[in-house]
Chimera marker file (.cmm) of the C-alpha trace (Angstrom):
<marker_set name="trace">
<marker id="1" x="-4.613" y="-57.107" z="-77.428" r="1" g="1" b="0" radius="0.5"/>
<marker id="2" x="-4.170" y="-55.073" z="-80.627" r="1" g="1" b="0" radius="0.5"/>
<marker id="3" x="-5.126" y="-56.678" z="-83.980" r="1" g="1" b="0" radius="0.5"/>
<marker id="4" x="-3.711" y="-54.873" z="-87.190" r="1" g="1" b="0" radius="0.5"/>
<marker id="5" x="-3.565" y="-58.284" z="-89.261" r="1" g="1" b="0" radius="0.5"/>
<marker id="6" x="-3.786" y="-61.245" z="-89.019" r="1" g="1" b="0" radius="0.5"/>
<marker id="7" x="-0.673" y="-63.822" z="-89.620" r="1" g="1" b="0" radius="0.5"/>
<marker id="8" x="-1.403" y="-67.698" z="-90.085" r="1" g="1" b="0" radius="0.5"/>
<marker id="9" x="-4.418" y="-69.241" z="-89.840" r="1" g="1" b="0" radius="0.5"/>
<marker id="10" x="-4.696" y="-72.918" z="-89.461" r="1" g="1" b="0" radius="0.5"/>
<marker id="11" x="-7.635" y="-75.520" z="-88.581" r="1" g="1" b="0" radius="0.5"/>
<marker id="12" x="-6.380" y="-78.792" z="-86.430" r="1" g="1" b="0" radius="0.5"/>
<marker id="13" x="-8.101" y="-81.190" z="-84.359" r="1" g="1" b="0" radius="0.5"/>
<marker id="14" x="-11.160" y="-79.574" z="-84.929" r="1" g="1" b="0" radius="0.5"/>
<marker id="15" x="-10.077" y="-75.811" z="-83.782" r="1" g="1" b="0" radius="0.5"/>
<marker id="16" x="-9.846" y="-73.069" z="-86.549" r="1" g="1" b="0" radius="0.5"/>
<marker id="17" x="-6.307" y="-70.880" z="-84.943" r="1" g="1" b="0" radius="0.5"/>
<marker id="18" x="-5.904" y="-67.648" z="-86.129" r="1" g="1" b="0" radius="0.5"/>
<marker id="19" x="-2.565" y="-65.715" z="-85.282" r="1" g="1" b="0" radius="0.5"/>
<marker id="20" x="-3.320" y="-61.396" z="-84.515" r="1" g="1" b="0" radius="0.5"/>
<marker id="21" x="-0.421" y="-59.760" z="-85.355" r="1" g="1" b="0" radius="0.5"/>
<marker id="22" x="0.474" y="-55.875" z="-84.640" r="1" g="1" b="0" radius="0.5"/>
<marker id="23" x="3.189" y="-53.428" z="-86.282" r="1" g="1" b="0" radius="0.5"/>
<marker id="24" x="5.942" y="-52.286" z="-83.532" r="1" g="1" b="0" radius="0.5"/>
<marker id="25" x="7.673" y="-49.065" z="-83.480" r="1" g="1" b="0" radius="0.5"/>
<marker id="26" x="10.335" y="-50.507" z="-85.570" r="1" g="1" b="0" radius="0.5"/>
<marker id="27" x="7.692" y="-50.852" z="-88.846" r="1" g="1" b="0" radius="0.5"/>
<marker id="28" x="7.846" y="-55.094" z="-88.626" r="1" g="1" b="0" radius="0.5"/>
<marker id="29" x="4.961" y="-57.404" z="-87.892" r="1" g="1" b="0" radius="0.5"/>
<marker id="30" x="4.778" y="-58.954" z="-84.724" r="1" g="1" b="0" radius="0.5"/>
<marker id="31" x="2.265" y="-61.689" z="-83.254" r="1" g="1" b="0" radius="0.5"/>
<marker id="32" x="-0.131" y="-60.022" z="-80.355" r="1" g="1" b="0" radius="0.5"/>
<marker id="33" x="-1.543" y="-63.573" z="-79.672" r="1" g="1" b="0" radius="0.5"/>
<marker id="34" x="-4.045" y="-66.125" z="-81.299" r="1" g="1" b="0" radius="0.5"/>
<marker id="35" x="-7.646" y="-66.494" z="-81.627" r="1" g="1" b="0" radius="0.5"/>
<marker id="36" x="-9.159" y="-70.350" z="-81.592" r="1" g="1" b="0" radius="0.5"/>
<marker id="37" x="-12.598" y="-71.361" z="-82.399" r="1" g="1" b="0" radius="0.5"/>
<marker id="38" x="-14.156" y="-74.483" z="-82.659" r="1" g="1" b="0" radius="0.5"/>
<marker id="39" x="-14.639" y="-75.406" z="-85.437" r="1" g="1" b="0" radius="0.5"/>
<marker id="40" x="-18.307" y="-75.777" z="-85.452" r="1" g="1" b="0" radius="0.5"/>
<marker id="41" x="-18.421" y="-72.048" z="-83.820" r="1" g="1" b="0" radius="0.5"/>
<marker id="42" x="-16.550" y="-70.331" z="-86.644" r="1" g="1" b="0" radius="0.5"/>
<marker id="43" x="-19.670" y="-69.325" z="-88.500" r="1" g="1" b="0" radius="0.5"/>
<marker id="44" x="-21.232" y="-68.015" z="-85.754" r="1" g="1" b="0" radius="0.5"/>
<marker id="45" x="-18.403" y="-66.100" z="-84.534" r="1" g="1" b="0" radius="0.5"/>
<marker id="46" x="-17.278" y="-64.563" z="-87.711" r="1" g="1" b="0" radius="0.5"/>
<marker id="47" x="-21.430" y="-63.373" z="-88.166" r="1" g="1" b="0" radius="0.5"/>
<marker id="48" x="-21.052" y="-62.053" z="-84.987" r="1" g="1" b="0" radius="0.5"/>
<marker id="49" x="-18.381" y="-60.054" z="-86.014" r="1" g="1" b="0" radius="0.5"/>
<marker id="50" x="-19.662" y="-59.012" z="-88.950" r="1" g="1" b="0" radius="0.5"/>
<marker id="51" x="-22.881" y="-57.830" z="-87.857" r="1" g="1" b="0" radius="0.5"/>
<marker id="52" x="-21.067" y="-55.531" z="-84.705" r="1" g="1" b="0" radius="0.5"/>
<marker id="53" x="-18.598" y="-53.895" z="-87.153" r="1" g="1" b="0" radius="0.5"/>
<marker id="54" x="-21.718" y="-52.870" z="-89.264" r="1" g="1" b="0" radius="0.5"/>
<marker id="55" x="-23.753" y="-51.771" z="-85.991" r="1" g="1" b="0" radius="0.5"/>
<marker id="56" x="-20.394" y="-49.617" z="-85.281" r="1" g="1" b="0" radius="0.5"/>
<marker id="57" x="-20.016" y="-48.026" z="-88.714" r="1" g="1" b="0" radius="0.5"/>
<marker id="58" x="-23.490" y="-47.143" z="-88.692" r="1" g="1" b="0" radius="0.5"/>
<marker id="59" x="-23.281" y="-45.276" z="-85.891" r="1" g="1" b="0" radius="0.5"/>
<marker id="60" x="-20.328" y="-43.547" z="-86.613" r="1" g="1" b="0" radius="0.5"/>
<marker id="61" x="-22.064" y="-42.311" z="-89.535" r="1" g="1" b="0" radius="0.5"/>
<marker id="62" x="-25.017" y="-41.168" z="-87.643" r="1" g="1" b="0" radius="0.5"/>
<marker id="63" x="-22.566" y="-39.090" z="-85.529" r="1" g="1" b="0" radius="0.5"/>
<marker id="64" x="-20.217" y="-37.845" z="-88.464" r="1" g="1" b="0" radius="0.5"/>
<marker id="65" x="-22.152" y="-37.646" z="-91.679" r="1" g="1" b="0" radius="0.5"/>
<marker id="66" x="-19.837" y="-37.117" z="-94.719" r="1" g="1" b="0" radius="0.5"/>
<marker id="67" x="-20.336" y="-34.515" z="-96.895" r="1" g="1" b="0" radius="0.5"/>
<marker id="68" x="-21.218" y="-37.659" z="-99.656" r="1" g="1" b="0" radius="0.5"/>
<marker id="69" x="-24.106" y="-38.621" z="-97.261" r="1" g="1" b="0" radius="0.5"/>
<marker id="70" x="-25.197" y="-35.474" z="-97.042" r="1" g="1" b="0" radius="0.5"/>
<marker id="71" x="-25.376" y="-35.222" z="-100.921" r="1" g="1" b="0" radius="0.5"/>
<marker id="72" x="-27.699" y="-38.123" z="-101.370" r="1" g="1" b="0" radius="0.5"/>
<marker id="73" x="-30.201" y="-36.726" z="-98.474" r="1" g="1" b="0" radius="0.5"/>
<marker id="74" x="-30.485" y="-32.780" z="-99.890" r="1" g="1" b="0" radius="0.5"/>
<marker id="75" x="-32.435" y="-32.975" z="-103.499" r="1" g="1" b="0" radius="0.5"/>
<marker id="76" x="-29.896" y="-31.040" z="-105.807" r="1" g="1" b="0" radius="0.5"/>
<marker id="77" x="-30.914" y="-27.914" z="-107.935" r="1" g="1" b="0" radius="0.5"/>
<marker id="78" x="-32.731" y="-28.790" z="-111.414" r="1" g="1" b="0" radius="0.5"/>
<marker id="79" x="-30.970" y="-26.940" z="-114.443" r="1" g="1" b="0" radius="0.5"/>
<marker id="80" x="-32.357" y="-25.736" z="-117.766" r="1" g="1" b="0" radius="0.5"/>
<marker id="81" x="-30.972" y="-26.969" z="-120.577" r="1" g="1" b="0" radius="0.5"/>
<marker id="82" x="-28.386" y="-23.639" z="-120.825" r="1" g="1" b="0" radius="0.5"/>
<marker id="83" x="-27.141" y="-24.072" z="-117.632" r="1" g="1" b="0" radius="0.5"/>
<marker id="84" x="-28.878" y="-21.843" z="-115.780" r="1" g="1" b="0" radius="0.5"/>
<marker id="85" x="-30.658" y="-22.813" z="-112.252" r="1" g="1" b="0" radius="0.5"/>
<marker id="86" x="-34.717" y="-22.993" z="-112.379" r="1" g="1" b="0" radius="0.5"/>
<link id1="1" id2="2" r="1" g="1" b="0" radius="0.2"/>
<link id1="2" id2="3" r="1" g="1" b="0" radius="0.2"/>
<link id1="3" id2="4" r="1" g="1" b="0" radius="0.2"/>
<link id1="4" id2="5" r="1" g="1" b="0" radius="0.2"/>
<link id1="5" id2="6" r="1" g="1" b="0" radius="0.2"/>
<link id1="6" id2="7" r="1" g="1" b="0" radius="0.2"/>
<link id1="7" id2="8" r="1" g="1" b="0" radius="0.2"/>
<link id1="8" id2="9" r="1" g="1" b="0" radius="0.2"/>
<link id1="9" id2="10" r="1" g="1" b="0" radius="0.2"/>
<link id1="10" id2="11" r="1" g="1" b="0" radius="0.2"/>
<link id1="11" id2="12" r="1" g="1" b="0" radius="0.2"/>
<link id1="12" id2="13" r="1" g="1" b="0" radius="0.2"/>
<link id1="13" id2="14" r="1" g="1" b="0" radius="0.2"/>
<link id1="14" id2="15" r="1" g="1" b="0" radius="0.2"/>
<link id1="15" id2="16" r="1" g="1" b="0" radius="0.2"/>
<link id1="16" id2="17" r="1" g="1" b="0" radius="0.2"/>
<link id1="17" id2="18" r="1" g="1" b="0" radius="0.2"/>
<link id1="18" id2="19" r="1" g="1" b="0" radius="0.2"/>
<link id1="19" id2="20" r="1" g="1" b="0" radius="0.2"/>
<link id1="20" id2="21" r="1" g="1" b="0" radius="0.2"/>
<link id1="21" id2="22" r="1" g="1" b="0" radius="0.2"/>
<link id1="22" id2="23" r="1" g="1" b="0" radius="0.2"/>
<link id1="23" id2="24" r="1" g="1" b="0" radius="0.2"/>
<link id1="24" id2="25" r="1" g="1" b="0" radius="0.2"/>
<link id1="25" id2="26" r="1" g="1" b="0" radius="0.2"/>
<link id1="26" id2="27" r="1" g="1" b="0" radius="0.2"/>
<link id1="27" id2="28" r="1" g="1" b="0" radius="0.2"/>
<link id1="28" id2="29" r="1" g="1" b="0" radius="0.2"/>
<link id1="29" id2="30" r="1" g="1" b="0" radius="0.2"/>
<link id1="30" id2="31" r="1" g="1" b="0" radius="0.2"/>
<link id1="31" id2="32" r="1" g="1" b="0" radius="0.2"/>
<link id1="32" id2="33" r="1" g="1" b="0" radius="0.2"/>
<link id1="33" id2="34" r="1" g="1" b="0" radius="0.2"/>
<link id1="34" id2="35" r="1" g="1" b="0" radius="0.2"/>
<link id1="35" id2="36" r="1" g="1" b="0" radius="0.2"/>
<link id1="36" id2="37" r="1" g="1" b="0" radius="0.2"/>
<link id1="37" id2="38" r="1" g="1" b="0" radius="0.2"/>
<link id1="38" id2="39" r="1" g="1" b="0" radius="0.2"/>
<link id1="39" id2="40" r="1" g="1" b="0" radius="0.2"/>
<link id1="40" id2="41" r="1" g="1" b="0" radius="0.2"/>
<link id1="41" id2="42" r="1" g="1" b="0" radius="0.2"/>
<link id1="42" id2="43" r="1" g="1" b="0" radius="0.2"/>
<link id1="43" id2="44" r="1" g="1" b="0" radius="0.2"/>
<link id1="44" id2="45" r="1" g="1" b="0" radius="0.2"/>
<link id1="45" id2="46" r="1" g="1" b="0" radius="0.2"/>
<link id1="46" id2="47" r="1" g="1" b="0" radius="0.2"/>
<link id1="47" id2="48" r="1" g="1" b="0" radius="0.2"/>
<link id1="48" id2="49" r="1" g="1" b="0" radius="0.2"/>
<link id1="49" id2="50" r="1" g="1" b="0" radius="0.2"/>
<link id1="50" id2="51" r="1" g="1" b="0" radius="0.2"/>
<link id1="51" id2="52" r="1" g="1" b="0" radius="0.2"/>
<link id1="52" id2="53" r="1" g="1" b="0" radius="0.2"/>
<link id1="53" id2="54" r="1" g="1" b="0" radius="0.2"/>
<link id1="54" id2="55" r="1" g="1" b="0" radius="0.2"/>
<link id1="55" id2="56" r="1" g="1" b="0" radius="0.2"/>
<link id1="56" id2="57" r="1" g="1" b="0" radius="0.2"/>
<link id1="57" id2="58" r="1" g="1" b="0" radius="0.2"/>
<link id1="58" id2="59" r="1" g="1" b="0" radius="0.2"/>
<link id1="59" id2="60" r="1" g="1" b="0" radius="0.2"/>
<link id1="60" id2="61" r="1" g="1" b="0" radius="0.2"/>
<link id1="61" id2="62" r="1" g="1" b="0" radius="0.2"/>
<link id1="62" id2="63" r="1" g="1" b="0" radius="0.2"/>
<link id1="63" id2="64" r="1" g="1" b="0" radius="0.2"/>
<link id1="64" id2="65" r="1" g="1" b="0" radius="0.2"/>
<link id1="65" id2="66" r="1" g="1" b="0" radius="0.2"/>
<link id1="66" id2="67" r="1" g="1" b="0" radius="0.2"/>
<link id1="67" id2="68" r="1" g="1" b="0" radius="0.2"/>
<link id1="68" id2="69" r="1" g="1" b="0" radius="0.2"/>
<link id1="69" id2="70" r="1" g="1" b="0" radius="0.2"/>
<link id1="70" id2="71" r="1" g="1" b="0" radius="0.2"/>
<link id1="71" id2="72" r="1" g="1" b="0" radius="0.2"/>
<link id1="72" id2="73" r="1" g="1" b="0" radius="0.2"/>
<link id1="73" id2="74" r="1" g="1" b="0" radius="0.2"/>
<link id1="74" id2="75" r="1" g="1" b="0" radius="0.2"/>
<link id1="75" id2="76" r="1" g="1" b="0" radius="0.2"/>
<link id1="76" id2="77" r="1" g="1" b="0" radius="0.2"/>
<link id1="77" id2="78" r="1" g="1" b="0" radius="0.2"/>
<link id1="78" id2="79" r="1" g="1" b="0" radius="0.2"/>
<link id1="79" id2="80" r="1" g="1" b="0" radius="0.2"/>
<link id1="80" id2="81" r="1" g="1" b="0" radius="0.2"/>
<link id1="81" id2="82" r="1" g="1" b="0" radius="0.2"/>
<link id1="82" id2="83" r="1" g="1" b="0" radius="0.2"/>
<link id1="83" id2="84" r="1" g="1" b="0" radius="0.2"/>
<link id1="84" id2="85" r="1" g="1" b="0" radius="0.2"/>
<link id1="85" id2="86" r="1" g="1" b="0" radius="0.2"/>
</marker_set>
């Protein structure tokens, strides 16, 4: 199942539903299917979430360093007051 967005999100009888919805070829939303979660779960599963995301963005940094990160690890070149490099 693809998830682009997500459509309505409702919480009955104790289960928090959550409808995935995709973009087909034709540019409109359409619904790829529907998370539920107890209730009592939903914290736990939305941490869960949360906390892989960030273990997957961190290693795509590790493997692709922008040129931003790689600004903040090299020290940059002190100037004198006239603009010219020490």
């Amino acid at each position: 199942m693809i998830i682009e967005g997500l459509g309505k999100v409702s919480f009955v009888n104790g289960i928090f539903k959550v409808q995935t919805v995709a973009i087909n070829a034709s540019g409109d939303p359409v619904e790829t299917g529907q998370l539920e979660i107890p209730g009592i779960r939903v914290g736990d599963v939305i941490n869960a979430l949360t906390q892989a995301a960030q273990g997957i963005e961190e290693k795509l940094k590790e493997n692709n360093p922008t040129s931003t990160d790689k600004e903040k690890k090299e020290p940059k070149e002190k100037t004198k007051k006239n603009g010219k490099k020490k």
